[in-house]
C-alpha positions in Angstrom: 10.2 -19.6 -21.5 13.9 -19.1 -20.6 15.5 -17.6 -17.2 17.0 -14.7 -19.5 13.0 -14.0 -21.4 11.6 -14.3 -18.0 13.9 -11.8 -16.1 13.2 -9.4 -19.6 9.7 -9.9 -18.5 9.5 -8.8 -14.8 12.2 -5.9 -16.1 9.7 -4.6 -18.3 7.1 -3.9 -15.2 9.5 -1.6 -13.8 9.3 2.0 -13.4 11.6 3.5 -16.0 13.6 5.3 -13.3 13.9 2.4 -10.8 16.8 0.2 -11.9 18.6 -0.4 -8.8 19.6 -3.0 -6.3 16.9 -3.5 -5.0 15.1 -4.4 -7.9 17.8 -6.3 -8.9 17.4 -8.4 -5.6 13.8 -9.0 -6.3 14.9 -10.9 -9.0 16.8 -13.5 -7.3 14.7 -14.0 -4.9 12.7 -17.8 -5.2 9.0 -17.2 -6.1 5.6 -17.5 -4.3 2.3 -18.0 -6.2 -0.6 -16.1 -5.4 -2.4 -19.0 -4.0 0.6 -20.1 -2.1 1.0 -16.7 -0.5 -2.8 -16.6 1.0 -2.7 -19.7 2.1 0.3 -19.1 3.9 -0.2 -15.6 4.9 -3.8 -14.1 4.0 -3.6 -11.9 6.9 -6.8 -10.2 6.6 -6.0 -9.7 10.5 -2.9 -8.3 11.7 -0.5 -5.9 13.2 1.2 -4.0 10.4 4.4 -1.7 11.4 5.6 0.9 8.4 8.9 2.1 7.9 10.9 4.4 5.4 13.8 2.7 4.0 16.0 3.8 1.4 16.5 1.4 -1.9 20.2 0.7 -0.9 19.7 -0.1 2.7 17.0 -2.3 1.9 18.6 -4.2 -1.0 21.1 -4.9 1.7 19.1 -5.8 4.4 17.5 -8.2 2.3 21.1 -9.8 1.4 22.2 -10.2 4.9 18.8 -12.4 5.2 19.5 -15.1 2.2 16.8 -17.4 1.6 14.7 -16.1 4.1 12.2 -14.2 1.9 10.1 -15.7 -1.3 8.5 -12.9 -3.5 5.5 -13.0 -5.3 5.6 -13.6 -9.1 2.1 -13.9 -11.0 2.7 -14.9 -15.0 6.6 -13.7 -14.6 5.5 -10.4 -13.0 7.4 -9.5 -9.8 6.4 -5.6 -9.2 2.7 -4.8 -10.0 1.0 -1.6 -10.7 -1.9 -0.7 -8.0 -4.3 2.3 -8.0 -6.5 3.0 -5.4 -9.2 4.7 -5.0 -10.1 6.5 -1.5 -14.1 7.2 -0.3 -14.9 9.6 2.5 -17.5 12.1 3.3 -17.7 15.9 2.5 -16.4 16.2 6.1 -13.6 14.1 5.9 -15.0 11.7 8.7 -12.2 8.7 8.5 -9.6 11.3 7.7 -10.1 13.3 10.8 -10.5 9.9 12.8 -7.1 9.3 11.8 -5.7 12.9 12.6 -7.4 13.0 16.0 -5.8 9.5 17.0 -9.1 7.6 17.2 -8.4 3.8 18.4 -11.2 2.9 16.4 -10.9 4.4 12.5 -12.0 3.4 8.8 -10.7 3.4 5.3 -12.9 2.7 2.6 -11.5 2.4 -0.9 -11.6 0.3 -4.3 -8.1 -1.3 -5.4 -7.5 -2.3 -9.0 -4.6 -4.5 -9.7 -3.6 -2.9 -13.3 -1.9 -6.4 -14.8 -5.2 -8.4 -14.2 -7.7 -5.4 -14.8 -9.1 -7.2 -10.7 -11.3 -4.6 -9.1 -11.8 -5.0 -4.5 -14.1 -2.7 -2.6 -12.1 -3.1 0.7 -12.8 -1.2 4.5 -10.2 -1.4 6.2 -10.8 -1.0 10.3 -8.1 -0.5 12.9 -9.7 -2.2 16.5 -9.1 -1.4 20.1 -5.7 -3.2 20.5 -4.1 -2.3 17.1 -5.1 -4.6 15.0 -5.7 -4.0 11.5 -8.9 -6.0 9.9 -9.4 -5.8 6.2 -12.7 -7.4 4.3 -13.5 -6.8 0.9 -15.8 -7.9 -2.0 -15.6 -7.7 -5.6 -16.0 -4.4 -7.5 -16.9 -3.8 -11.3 -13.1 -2.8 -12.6 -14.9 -0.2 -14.9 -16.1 2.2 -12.0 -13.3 2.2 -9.5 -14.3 5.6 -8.3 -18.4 4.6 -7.9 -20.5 2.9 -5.0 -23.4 1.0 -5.9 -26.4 0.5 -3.4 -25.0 -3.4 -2.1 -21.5 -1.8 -1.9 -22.8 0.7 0.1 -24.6 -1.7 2.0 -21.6 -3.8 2.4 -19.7 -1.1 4.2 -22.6 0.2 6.4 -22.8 -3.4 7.8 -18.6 -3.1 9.3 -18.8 0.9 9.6 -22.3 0.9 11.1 -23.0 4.2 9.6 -24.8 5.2 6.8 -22.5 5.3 3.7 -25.0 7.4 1.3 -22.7 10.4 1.5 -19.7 8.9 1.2 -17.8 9.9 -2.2 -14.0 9.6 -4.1 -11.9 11.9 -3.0 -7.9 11.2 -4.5 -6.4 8.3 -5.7 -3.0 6.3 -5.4 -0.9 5.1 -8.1 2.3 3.0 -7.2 4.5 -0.1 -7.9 4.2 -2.7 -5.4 6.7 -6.0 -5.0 5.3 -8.5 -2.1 7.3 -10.7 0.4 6.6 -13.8 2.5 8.4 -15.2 5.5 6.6 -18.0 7.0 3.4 -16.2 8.7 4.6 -13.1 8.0 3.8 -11.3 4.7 6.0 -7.8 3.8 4.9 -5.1 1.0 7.5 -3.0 -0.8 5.9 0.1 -2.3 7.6 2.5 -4.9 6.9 5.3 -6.8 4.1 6.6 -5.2 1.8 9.2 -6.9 -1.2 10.9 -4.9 -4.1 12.3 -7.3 -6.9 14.3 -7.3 -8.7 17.5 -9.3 -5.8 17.4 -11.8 -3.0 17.6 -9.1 -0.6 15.4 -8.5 1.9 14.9 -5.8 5.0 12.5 -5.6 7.3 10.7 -3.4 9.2 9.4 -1.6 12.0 8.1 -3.2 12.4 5.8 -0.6 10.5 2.0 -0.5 7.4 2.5 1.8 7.9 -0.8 3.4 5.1 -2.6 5.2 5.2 -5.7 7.7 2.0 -7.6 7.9 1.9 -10.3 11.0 -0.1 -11.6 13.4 1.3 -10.5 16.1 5.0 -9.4 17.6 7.6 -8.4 15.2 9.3 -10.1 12.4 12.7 -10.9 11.1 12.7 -8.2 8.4 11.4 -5.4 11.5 14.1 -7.0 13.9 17.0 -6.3 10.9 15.5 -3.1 10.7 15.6 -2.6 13.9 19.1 -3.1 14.5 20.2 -0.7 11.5 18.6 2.1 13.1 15.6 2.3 11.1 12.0 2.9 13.1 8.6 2.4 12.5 6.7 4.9 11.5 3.2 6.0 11.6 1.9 7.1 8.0 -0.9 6.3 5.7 -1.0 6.6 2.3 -4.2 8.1 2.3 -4.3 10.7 5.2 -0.6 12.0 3.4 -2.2 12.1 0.5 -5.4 14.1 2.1 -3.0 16.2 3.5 -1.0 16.8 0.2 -4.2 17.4 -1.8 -6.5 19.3 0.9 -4.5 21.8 2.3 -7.2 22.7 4.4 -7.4 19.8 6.1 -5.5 19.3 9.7 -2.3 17.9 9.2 -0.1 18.6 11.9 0.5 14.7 12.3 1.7 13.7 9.6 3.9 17.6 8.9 7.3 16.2 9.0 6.7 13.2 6.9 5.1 15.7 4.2 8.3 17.8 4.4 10.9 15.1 4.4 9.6 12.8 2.4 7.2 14.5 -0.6 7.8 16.4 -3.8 6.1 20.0 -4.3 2.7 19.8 -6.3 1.9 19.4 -10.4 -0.1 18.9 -12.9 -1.3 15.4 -13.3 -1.2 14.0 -16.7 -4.6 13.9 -18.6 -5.9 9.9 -18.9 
């Protein structure tokens, strides 16, 4: 296939609304397979930092850093569609975890990579000195949103709990483009929607960028770093609790809501 048929190809992944230079970038960036990417950086443990960036700014960023970054391409595919779906209990146990700080908190969710039709239960735990640890097994594709008995075992045996009540809650939809700089592995989310009961909440318009390493910063937080932009703390989930259960406490994450999410509305019927 020619360079022109291939670059159609990745265009085509895009959301319709996202041609921009950022995009753009990701296109001239050299590739990394999928194989070459996790054996390079699989970083099921690591310190991740999150930051808010802008499309332009990043684009930029990115520029000033030539050669630096490979991107992930899988059959001419450089941005991928993800949904996830998020498990908790009526009580919201690993939500409130989260909102009261806890050192030692749990996600539990399924992930289905919409190109390959791929399925992952993954728990993801957050240890004592930051550290983020993620395992996960396969999951039947065809009942993202259901636990069977040896998942269920599966996550009492990290959460050490009893994961009987644990149920769906809201899902995630976005477009996701991933980096790799030597150890150091960077995810560039987009077009994020949070779902649940027929509501749906968007945002930001910003990329929700996310470094994974093993320890100490990278080059991409450094650049960030010295234009101005911070980390900051957010999860995709406990924003998109907060969005879609008022009721829950969200004093946390208040300012990200307000700055960076759109008000509520009807999600599409599938």
């Amino acid at each position: 296939m020619s360079a022109t048929a291939v670059t159609a190809d990745r265009r085509r992944t895009r959301p319709a609304d996202s041609a921009t230079p950022l995009l753009d970038h990701l296109d001239e960036l050299e590739p990394i397979s999928l194989e070459q990417l996790n054996a390079q950086a699989r970083l099921m443990t690591r310190v991740d930092r999150k930051y808010f960036v802008s499309r332009a700014t990043l684009a930029d960023l990115l520029r000033r850093m030539p050669g630096e970054f490979r991107v992930l391409e899988i059959d001419h595919t450089r941005l991928f569609r993800y949904s996830t779906v998020y498990f908790d209990s009526p009580e919201f146990r690993f939500f409130r975890q989260h909102a009261q700080g806890r050192r030692h908190r749990y996600k539990v969710r399924t992930r289905t990579y919409c190109e390959s039709g791929d399925c992952m239960l993954e728990v993801k735990s957050k240890g004592y000195r930051g550290q983020t640890v993620k395992e996960r097994i396969d999951h039947d594709p065809n009942a993202p949103a259901e636990l069977t008995s040896a998942d269920r075992a599966f996550i009492e045996r990290i959460i050490g709990e009893d994961a009987a009540q644990l149920r769906p809650v809201l899902e995630t939809v976005y477009h996701r483009a991933t980096l790799c700089h030597d150890d150091q592995r960077v995810t560039l989310d987009l077009d994020l929607e949070c779902l649940a009961d027929g509501e749906m909440h968007a945002g930001p318009h910003d990329v929700l960028v996310e470094t994974k390493s093993p320890a100490g910063a990278g080059p991409l937080d450094r650049m960030l770093l010295t234009a101005g932009v911070r980390p900051h703390s957010v999860s995709k989930y406990c924003v998109a609790a907060s969005l879609l259960y008022p009721h829950l406490p969200s004093n946390a994450w208040r300012r990200t809501l307000r700055r960076y999410f759109a008000a509520p509305s009807c999600a599409a019927s599938s």
